[in-house]
C-alpha positions as CSV (number, residue, x, y, z in Angstrom):
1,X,34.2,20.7,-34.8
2,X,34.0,24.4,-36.1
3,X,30.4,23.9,-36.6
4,X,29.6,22.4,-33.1
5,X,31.6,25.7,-31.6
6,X,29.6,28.1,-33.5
7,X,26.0,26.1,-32.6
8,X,27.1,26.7,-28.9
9,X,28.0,30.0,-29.1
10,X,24.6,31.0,-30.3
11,X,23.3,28.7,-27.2
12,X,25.2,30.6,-24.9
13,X,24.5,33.6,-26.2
14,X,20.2,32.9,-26.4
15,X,20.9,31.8,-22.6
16,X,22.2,35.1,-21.6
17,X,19.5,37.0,-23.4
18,X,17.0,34.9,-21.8
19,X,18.7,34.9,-17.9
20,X,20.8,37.4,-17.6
21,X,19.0,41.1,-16.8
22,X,22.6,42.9,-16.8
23,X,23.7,41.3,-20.8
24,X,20.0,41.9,-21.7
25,X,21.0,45.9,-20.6
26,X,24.0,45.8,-22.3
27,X,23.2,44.4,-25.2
28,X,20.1,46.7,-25.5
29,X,22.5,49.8,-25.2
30,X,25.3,48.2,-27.4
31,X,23.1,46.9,-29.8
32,X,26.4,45.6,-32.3
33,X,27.7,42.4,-31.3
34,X,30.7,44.0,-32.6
35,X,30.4,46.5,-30.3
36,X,29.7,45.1,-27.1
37,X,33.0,41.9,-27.6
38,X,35.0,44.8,-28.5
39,X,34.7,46.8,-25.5
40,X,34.7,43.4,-23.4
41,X,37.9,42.3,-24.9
42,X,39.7,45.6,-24.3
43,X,37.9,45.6,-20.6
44,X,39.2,41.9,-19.8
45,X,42.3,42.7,-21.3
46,X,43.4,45.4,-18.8
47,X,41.4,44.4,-16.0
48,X,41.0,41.1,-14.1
49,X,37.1,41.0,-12.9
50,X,36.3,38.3,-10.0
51,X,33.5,37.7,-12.1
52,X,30.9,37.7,-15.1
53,X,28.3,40.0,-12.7
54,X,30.9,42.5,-11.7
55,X,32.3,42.8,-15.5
56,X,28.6,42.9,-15.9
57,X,27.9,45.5,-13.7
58,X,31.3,47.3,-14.3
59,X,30.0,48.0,-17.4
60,X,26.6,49.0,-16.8
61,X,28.2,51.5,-14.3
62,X,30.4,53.2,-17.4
63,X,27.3,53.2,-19.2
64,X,25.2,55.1,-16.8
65,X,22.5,52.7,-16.8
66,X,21.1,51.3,-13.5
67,X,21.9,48.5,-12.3
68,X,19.5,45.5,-11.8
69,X,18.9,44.1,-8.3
C-alpha cells in the first residue's frame, strides 16, 4: 500500500511538471522539494485558497515572478 502511495505521488508530481505552467515556475524558482511543500504547508495552513491555481498563483505573486496566462 505504502509503495502504491509513493508510485502515485511521483505520477502526480511528473503530471504537474508536464501541465501545469505555474508548478513548472515554482518549482524552477524553489528548486528543493523541501522547499517548495514547506512553504505550501505553512501557506495552506493559515490560508484557505478556493483553489490549486490561486495557491498557484498566490505564490508566484510573493515570488515576484509573472504570472502565466
Amino acid at each position: 500500500m505504502l509503495a502504491s502511495l509513493i508510485i502515485l505521488a511521483f505520477l502526480v508530481h511528473t503530471v504537474l511538471q508536464w501541465f501545469d505552467q505555474c508548478y513548472r515556475l515554482l518549482r524552477e524558482e524553489l528548486y528543493s522539494r523541501k522547499t517548495f511543500f514547506n512553504d505550501l504547508r505553512a501557506l495552506t495552513r493559515y490560508v484557505c485558497f478556493d483553489n490549486w491555481q490561486h495557491l498557484m498563483e498566490f505564490l508566484l505573486d510573493g515570488l515576484n515572478i509573472p504570472i502565466p496566462r
